[in-house]
DRENPAVO-67209 format. One record per atom (N, C-alpha, C): x, y, z negated; residue number from 1. Coordinates in pm, whole numbers. Each point is the difference from the previous one (the first is absolute). Last residue first. Layout:
residues N
((X Y Z) NUM),
...
This chain:
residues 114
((-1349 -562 752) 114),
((97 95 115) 114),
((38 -79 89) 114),
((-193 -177 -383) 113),
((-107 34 45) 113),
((52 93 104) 113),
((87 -519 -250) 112),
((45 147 89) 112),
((-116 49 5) 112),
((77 -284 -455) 111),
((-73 20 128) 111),
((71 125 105) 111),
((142 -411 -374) 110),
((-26 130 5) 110),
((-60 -17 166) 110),
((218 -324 -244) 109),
((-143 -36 -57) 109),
((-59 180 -12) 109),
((518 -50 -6) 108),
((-84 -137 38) 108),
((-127 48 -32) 108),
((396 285 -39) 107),
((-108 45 122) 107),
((-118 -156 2) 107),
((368 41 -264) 106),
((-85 89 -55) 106),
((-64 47 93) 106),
((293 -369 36) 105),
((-73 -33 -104) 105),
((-56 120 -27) 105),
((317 52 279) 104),
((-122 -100 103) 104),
((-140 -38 -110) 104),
((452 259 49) 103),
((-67 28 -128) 103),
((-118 -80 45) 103),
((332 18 333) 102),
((65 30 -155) 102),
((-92 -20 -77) 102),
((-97 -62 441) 101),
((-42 -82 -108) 101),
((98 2 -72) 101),
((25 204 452) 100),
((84 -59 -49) 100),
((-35 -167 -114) 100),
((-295 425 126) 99),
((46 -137 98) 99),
((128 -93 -11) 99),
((-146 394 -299) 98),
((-84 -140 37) 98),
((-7 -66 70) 98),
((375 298 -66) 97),
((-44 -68 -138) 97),
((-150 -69 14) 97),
((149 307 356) 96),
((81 -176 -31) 96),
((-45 -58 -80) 96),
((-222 382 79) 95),
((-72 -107 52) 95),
((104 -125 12) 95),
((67 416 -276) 94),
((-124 -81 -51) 94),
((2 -172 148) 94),
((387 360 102) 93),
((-13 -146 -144) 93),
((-121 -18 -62) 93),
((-69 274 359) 92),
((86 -81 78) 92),
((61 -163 -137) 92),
((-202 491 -96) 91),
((-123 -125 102) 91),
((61 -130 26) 91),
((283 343 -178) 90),
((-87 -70 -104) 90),
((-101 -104 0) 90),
((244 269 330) 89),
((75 -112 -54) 89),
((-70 -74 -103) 89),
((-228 395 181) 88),
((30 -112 114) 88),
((91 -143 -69) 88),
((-76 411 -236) 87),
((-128 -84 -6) 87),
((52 -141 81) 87),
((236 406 -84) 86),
((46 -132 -44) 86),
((-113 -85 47) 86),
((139 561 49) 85),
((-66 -116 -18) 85),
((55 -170 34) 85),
((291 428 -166) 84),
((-59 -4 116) 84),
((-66 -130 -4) 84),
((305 239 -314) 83),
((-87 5 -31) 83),
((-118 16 146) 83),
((505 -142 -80) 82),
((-53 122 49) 82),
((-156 24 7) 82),
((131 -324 -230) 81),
((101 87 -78) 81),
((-39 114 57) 81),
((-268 -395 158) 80),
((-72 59 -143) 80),
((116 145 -57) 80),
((113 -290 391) 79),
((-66 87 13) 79),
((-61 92 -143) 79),
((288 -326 -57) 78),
((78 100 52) 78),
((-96 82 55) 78),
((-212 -358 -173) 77),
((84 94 -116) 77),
((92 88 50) 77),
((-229 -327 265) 76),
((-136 67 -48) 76),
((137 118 -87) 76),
((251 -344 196) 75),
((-33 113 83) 75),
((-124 105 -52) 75),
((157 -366 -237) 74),
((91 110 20) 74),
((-36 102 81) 74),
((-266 -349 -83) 73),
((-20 82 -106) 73),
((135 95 51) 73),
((-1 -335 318) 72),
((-162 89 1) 72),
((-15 165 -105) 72),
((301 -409 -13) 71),
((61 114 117) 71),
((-88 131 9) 71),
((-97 -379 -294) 70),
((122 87 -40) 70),
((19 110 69) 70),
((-283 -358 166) 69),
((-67 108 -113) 69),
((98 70 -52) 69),
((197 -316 243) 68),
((-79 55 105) 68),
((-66 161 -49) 68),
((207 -352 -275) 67),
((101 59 91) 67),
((-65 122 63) 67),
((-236 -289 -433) 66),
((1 27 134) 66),
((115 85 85) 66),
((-79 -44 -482) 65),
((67 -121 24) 65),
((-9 30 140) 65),
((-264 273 -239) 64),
((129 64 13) 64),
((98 -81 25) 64),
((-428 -161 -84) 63),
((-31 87 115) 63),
((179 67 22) 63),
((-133 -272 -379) 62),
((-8 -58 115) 62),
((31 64 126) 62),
((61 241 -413) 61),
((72 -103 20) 61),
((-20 -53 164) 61),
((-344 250 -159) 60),
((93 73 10) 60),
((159 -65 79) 60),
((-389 -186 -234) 59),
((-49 10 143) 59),
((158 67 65) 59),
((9 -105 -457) 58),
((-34 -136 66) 58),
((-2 90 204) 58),
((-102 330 -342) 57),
((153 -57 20) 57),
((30 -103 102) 57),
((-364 346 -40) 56),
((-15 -166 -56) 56),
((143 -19 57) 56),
((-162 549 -91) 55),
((44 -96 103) 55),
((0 -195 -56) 55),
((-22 395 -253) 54),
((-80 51 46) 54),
((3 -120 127) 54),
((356 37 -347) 53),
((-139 -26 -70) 53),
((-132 45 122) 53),
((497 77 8) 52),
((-53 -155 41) 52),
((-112 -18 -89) 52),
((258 374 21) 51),
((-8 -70 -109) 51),
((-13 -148 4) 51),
((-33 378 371) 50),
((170 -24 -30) 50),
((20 -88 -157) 50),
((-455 63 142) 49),
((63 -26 86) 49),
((100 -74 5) 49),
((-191 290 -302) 48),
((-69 -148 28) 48),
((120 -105 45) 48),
((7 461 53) 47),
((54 -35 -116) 47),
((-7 -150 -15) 47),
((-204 237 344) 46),
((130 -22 27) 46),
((70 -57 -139) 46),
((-410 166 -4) 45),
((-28 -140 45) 45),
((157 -47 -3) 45),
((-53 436 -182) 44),
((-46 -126 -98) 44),
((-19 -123 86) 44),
((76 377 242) 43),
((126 -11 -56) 43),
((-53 -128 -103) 43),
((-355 76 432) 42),
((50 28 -111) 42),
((137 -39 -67) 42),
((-76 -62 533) 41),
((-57 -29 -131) 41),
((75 72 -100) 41),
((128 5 440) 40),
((-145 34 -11) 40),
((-89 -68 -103) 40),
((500 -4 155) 39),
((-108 -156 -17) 39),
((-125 68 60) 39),
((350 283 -36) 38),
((-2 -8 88) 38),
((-93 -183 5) 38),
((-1 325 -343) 37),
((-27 53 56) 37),
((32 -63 152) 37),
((104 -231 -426) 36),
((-144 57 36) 36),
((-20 56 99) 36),
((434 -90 -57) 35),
((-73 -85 15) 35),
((-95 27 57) 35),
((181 343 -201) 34),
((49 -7 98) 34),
((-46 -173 93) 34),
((-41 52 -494) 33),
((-100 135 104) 33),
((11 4 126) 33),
((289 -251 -253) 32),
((-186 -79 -12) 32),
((-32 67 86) 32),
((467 55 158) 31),
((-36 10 -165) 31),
((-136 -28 14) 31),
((432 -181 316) 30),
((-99 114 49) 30),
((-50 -35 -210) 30),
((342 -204 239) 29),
((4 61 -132) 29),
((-103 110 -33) 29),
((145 -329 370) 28),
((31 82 18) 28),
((-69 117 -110) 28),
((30 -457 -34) 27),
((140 -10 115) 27),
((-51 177 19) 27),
((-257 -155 -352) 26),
((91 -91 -12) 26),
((122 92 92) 26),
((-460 180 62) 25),
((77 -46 -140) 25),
((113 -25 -41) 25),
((-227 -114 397) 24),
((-7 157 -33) 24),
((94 43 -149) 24),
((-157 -455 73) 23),
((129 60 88) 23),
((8 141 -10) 23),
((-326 -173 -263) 22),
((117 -79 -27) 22),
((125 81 107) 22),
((-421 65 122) 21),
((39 92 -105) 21),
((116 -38 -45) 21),
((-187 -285 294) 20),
((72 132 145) 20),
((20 117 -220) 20),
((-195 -447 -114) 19),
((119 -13 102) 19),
((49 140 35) 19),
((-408 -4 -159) 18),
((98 -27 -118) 18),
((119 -11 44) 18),
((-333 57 274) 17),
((39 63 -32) 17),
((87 29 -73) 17),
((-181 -403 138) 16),
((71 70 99) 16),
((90 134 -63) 16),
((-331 -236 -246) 15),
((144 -66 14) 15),
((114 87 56) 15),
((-439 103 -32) 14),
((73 86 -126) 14),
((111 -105 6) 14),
((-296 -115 408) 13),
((72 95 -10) 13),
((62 87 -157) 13),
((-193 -440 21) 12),
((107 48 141) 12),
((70 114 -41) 12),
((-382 -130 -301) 11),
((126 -49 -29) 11),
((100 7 100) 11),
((-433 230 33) 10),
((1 -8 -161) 10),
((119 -104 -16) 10),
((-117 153 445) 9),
((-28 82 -74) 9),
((-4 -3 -147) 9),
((15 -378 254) 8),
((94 90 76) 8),
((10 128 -77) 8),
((-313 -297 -39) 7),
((122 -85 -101) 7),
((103 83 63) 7),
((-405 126 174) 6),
((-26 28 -175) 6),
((195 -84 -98) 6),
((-172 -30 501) 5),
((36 120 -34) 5),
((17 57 -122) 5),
((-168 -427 109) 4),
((142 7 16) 4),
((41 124 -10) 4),
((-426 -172 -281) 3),
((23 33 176) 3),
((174 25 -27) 3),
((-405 -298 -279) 2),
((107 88 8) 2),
((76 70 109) 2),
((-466 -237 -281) 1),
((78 4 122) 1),
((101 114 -11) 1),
């Protein structure tokens, strides 16, 4: 048995993240470390990351097709610049991305337990 918190925690969110580093990155040139420090993860995850080796692409894609989730990640990443919590947005694209059924195929045959 598999619980939904487990497909959240092992493919949602290093998506997610992968995403708001990408931007960090990208549009405002921030460096691994500087990442790290406002992810709250290690510089080696961020590496990952910005490699696309830490994140399932496939998921990545799907999820970055959304308008809505776009808006979301922008807003998680302007907070992430002034290094002021995100959680809330982050909450906000886990629960499109399953209600929506972006990824409908990795929550099938899982259990709630929240």
């Amino acid at each position: 048995m598999r619980f939904e918190v487990e497909v959240i925690a092992e493919e949602v969110l290093p998506a997610v993240r992968s995403m708001i580093a990408d931007n960090l990155h990208e549009d405002y040139g921030f460096k691994q470390r500087e990442i790290a420090n406002r992810l709250g993860v290690t510089q080696p995850a961020v590496s990952n990351y910005l490699n696309n080796s830490r994140a399932d692409q496939k998921i990545v894609q799907k999820i970055s097709s959304d308008p809505q989730i776009q808006l979301l990640l922008e807003e998680a990443t302007d907070k992430a610049v002034d290094n002021e919590n995100y959680a809330s947005e982050v909450s906000q694209i886990i629960w499109n991305i399953r209600d929506k059924g972006l990824i409908k195929e990795r929550f099938e045959n899982t259990e709630k337990i929240i």
